[in-house]
C-alpha positions in Angstrom: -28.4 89.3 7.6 -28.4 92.5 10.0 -30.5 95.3 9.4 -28.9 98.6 8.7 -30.0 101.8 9.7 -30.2 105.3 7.4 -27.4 107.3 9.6 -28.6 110.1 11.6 -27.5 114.4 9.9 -25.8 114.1 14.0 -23.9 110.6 13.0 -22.8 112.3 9.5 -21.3 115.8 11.2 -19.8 113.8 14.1 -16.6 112.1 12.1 -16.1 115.1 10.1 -16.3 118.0 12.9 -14.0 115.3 15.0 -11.7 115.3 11.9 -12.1 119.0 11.4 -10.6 119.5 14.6 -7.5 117.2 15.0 -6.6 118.7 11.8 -6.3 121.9 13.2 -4.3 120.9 16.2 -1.9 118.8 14.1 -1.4 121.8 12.2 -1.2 124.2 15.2 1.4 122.0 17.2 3.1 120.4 14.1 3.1 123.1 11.5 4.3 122.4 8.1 5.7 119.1 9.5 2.1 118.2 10.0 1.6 116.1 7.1 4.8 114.0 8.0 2.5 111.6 10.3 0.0 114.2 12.7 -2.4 114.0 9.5 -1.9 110.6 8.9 -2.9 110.1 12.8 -6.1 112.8 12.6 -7.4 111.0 9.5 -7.5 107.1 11.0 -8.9 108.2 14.1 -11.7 110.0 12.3 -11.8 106.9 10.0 -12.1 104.7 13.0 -14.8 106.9 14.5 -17.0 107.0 11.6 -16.3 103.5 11.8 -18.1 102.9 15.1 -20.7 104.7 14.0 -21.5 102.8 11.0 -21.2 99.7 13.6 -24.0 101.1 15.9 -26.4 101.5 12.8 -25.9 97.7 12.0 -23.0 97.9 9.9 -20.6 94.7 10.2 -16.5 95.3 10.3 -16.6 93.2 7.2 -18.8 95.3 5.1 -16.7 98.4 6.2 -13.2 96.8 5.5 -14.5 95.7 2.3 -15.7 99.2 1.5 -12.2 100.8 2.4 -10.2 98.2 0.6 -12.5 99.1 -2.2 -11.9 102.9 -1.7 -7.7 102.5 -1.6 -7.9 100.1 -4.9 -9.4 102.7 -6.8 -6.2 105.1 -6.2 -3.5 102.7 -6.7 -3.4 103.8 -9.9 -2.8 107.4 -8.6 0.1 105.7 -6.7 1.6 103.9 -8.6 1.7 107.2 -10.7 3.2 109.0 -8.0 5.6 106.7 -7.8 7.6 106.4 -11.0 7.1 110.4 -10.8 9.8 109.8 -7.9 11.7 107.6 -10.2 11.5 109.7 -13.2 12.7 113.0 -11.1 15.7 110.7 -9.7 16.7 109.5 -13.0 16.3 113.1 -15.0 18.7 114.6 -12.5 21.1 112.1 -12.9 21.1 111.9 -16.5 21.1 116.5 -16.8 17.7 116.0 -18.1 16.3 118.3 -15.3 19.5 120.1 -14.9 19.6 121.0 -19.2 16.0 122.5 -18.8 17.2 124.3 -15.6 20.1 125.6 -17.8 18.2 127.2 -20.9 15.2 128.3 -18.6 17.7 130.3 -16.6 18.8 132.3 -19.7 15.6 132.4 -21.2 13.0 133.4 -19.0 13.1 136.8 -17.6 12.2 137.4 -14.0 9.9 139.9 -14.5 7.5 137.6 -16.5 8.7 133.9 -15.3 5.4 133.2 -13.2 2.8 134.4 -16.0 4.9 132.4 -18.8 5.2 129.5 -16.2 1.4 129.7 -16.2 1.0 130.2 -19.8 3.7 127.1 -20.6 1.7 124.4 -18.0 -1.4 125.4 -19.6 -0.1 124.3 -23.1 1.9 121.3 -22.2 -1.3 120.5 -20.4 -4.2 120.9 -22.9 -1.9 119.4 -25.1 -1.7 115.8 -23.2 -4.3 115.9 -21.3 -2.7 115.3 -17.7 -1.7 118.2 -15.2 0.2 115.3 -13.2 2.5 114.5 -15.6 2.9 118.5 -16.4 3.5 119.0 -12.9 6.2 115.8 -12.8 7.9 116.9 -15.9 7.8 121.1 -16.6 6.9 122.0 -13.1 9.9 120.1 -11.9 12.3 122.0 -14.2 10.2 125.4 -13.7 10.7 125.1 -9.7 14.6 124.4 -10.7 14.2 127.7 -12.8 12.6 129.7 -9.9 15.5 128.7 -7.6 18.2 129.2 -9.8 16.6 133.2 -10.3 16.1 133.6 -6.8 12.6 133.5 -7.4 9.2 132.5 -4.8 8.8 128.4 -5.3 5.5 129.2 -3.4 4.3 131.6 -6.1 6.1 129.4 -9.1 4.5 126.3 -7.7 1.1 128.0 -7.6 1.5 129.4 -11.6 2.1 125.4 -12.4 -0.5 124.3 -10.7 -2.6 127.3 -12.4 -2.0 126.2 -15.7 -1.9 122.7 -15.6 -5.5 122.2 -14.1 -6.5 125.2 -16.9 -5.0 122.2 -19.4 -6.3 119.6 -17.6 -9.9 120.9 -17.2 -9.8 122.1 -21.1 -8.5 119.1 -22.6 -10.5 116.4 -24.2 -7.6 114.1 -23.3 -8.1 114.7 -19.6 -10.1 111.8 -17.7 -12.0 114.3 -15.3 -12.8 116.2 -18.6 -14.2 112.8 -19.9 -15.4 111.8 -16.3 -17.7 114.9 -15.7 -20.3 114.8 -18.6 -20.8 111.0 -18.3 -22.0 111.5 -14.8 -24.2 114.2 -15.8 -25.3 113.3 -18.7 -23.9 115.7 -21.2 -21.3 115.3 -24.4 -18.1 115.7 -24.2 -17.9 119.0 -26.6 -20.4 120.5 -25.4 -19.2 120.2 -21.6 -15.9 121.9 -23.1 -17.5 124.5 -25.2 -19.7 125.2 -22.1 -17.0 125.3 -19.5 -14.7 128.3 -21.3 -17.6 130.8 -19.9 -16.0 130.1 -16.2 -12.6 128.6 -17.2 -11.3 131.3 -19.8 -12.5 135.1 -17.5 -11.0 132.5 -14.0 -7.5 132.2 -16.5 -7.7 135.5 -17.7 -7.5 137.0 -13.9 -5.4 134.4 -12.5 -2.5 135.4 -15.8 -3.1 139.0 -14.7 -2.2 138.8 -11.4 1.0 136.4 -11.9 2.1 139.4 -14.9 1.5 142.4 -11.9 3.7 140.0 -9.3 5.9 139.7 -11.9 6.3 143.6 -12.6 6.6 144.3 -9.0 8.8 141.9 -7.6 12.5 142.8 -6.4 15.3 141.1 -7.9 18.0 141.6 -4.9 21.3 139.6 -5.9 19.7 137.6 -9.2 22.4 138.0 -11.7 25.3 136.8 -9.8 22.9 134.3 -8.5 22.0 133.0 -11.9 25.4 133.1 -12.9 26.2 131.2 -10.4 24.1 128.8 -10.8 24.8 128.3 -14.7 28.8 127.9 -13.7 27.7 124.9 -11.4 25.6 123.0 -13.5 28.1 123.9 -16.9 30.8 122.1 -14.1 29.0 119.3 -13.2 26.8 117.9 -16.0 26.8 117.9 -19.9 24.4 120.1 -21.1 23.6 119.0 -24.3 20.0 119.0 -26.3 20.6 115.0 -26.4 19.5 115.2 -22.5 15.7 116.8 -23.5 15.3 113.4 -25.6 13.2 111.6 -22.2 10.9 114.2 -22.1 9.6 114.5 -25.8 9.0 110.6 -25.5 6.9 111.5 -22.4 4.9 113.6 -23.8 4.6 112.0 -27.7 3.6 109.0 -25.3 0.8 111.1 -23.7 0.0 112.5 -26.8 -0.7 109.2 -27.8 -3.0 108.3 -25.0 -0.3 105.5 -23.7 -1.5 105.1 -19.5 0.1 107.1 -17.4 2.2 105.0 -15.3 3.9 103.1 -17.9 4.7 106.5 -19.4 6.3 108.3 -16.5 8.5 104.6 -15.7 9.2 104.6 -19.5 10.5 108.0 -18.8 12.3 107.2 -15.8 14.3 104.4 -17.3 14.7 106.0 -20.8 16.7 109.1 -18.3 18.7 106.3 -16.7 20.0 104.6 -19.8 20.8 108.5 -21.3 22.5 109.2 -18.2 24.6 105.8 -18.9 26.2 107.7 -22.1 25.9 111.9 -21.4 26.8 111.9 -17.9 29.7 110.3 -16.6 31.5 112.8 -14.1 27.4 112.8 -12.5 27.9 109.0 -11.9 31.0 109.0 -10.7 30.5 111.7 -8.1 27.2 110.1 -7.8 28.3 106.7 -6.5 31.7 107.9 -5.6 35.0 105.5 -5.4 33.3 101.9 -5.1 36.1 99.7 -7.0 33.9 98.6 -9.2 34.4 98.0 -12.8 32.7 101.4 -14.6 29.8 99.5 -16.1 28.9 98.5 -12.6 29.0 101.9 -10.8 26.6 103.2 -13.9 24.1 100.2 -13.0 24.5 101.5 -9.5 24.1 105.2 -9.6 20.6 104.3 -12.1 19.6 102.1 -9.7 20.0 104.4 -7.0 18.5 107.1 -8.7 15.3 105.2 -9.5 14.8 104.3 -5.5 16.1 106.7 -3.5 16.8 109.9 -5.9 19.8 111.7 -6.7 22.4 113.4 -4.3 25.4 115.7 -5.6 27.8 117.6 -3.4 28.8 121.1 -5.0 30.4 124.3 -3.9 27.0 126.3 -4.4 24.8 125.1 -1.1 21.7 126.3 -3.3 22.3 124.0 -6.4 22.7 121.4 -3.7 19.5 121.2 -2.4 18.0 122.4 -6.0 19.4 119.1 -7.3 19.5 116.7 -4.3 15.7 115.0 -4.8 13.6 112.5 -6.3 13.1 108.6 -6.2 10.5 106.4 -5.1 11.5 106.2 -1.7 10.7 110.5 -1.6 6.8 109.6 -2.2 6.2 106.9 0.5 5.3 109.9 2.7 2.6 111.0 0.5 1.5 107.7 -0.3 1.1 106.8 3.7 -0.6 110.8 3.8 -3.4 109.3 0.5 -3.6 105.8 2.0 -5.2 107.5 5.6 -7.0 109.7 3.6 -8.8 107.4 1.2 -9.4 104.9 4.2 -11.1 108.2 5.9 -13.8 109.0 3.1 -14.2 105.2 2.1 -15.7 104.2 5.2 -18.1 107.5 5.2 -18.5 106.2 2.2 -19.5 103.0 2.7 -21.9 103.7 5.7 -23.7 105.9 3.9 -22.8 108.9 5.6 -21.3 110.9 3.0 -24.5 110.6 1.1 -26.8 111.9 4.0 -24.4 115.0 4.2 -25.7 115.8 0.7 -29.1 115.0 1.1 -29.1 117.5 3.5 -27.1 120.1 1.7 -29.6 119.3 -1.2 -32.4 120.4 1.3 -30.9 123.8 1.0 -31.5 124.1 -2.6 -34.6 127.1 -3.3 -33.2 128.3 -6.3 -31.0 127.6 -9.1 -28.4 129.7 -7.7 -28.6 128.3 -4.3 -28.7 125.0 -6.5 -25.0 125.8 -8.2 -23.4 126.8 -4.7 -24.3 124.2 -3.1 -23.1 121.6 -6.2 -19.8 123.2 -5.6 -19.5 123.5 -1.8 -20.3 119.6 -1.7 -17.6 118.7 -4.5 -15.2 121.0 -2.1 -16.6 119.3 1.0 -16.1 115.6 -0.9 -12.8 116.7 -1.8 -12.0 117.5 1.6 -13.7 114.3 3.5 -12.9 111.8 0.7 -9.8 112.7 -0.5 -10.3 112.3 -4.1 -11.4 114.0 -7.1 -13.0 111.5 -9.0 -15.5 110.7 -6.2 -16.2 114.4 -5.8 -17.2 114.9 -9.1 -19.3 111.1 -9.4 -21.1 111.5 -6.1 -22.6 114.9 -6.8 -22.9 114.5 -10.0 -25.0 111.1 -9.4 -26.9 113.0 -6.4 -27.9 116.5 -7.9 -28.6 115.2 -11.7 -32.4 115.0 -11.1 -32.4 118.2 -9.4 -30.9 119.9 -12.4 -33.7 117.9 -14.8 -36.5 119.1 -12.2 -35.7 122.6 -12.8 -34.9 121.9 -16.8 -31.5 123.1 -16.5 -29.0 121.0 -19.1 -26.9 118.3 -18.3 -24.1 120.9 -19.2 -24.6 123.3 -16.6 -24.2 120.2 -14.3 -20.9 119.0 -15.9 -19.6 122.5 -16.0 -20.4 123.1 -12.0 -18.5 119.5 -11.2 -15.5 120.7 -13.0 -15.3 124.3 -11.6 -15.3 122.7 -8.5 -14.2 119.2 -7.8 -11.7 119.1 -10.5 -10.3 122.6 -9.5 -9.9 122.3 -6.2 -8.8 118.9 -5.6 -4.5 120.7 -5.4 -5.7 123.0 -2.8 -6.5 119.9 0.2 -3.1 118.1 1.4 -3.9 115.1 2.6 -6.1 115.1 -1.3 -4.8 112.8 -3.7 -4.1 115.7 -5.9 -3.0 118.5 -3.1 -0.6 115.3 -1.7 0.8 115.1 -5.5 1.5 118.5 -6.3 3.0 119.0 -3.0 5.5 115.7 -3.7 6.2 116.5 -6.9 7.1 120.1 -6.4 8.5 119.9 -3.5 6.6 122.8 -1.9 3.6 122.3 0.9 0.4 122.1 -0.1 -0.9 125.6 2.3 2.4 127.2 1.1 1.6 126.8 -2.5 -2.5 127.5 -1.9 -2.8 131.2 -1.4 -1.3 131.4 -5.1 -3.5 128.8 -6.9 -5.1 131.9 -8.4 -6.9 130.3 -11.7 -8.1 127.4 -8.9 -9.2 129.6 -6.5 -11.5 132.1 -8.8 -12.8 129.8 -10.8 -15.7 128.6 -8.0 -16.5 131.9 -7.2 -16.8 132.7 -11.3 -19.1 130.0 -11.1 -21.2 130.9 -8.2 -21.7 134.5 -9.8 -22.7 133.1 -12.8 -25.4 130.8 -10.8 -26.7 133.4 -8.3 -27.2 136.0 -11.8 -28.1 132.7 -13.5 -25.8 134.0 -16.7 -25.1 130.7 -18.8 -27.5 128.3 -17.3 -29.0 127.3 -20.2 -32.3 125.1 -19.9 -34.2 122.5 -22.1 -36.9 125.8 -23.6 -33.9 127.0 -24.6 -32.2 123.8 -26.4 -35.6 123.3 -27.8 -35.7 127.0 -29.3 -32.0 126.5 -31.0 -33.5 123.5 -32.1 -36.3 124.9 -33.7 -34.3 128.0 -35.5 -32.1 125.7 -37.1 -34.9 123.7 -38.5 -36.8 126.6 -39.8 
């Protein structure tokens, strides 16, 4: 058997620095078209660099390729997901299930407040079933048609999704990161919630704030006759009926339920094709267009259709065009190829053991309990960014720093509660993420484009820093032991 070597702090920052900067040219010669291949190209190169390097400290191919095989086959899950997502959008646009929530958001939600109730509605649907994915692939879809149809930002709109559905996600004891981060560290699941609303509810609380004062501000140049506009063409081409909202209350009472997530979202996507069969035959036909075929046939078509490759509909209004024209699996592959380099990237740092000596050196940092919080959450942000995935972000620090937090007699809690504000929050904000690659899919919008308005996921690390460096909330074992003897006496 050949002898392995521990990697070298030098063999660690190599792949990553190499990474860092290919990533920047893609970006700088590329631009937003980056992530349609110049990623994908920076991230197996790195991958085959760390690769080498595991090599020259006695690592066989073998080992490695098992070790990235491993790493992809823990996100096919996440793909699969993304996947019927595609479906699911393809079919809800064909059967006005999309279209019918475009059509009463337009005349309910006021500009002037649309990005803080956006917020406020992803956060609800979220805590609710646990999952800011399928909020994101079933309200955030509609909300982004909203946002269009009032000449609104799709940047800003896609940020207030994203806002409130990792506020949900983080909040709800449906949520598997929620589950996820106090069985690393060690802590109950209650009492990692109860905990976690010190950060998570002042982070939301700012993050609302800000979306209400855009809101107030904003200009709204041309938005009435765009709006009425954009109710004529959808009242022309699809039947807006109540009867079309019928796919996504089985989503979500499925969610509610706990039923996995793929079979869901394709339970979903076929439920929206068979209501499209019955409410929405001037869609199908224009849809599929003169093929000859006997009606039945043309219906199996345009589902079919819709379920690989999305839906497509040619109006007068160039706007409700591209607003509508989206969707199917085929619309993913991209982002699948973008989380496929990704996860091959981290596995084999991973795998060599080089991702654990960057935190054994970060955790040589550590002189305080402050200095011990920051650097939990710059190495789930640095995980996130290397491996490409949220759940080994929160299970690798968590795993790594959980003596740490017993030396000093800080709970398990405080632990859990640092994971989340961190690796769970962040994981949107990275494209070639599994998370950032999702959101950006789903929605439609890039990843960097959407970032700068992530407010609720871009405060809540720093809320948490403060409260480390002024160690407010960091409750430790004298403490537990106190409460422990009060309520005894």
């Amino acid at each position: 058997m050949t002898q392995t070597k521990s990697p070298s702090l030098l063999d660690a920052l190599i792949p990553v620095l190499v990474l860092v900067g290919l990533l920047a040219l893609s970006v700088t010669l590329y631009g937003a078209d980056s992530s349609y291949g110049a990623n994908q190209i920076a991230l197996i190169i790195s991958a085959g660099l760390a690769a080498l390097i595991g090599i020259k400290n006695g690592y066989r191919w073998k080992t490695i390729e098992e070790g990235i095989v491993k790493g992809i086959s823990s996100a096919l899950g996440a793909i699969l997901i993304l996947l019927a997502v595609g479906s699911l959008i393809g079919t809800w646009l064909l059967s006005g299930t999309v279209p019918t929530m475009i059509y009463f958001g337009l005349q309910i939600m006021h500009p002037s407040i649309f990005y803080f109730a956006a917020c406020i509605i992803c956060a609800l649907v979220s805590v609710s079933i646990g999952s800011s994915w399928t909020t994101a692939g079933t309200i955030g879809v509609a909300l982004i048609g909203v946002a269009n149809g009032l000449g609104l930002s799709p940047e800003i709109t896609a940020g207030a999704i994203i806002s409130g559905a990792y506020f949900g996600d983080k909040m709800s004891p449906l949520s598997d990161t929620t589950n996820l981060a106090p069985a690393v560290a060690g802590s109950d699941l209650f009492t990692h919630i109860r905990h976690m609303m010190w950060t998570t509810g002042p982070s939301i609380i700012i993050a609302l704030t800000v979306f209400f004062v855009i809101g107030m501000v904003q200009t709204s140049d041309g938005q009435v006759e765009k709006l009425e506009q954009t109710l004529m063409v959808i009242d022309q081409h699809f039947n807006v009926t109540v009867w079309t909202l019928i796919p996504l209350v089985i989503v979500f009472a499925m969610a509610i339920k706990k039923y996995p997530a793929f079979p869901t979202i394709m339970t979903g996507a076929l439920v929206g094709g068979v209501f499209a069969f019955f409410l929405q035959p001037d869609a199908i036909n224009q849809f599929v267009g003169d093929t000859g075929h006997y009606r039945f046939v043309d219906k199996i078509d345009a589902v079919w259709r819709a379920l690989f490759n999305g839906f497509t509909i040619n109006t007068s209004n160039a706007e409700v065009n591209e607003l509508l024209n989206r969707g199917g699996m085929s619309s993913m592959l991209n982002t699948v190829w973008l989380i496929l380099c990704a996860l091959t990237f981290g596995a084999v740092l991973e795998r060599t053991l080089l991702l654990e000596r960057l935190v054994i050196s970060a955790l040589k940092m550590v002189h305080s309990t402050g200095s011990l919080i920051v650097t939990v959450i710059l190495t789930c942000i640095g995980i996130n960014i290397i491996a490409a995935d949220q759940y080994i972000a929160i299970v690798l620090p968590g795993r790594m720093y959980k003596a740490e937090f017993k030396r000093r007699k800080l709970q398990s809690k405080n632990l859990s509660r640092t994971l989340e504000d961190s690796a769970t929050i962040t994981s949107p904000l990275i494209p070639w993420n599994t998370c950032g690659a999702y959101m950006s899919g789903t929605l439609g919008v890039a990843t960097l484009a959407y970032l700068p308005f992530c407010f609720f996921n871009l405060v809540n690390p720093f809320v948490s820093m403060l409260y480390g460096l002024y160690n407010f909330k960091l409750e430790t074992f004298e403490e537990l032991e106190q409460q422990g003897a009060e309520t005894s006496s």
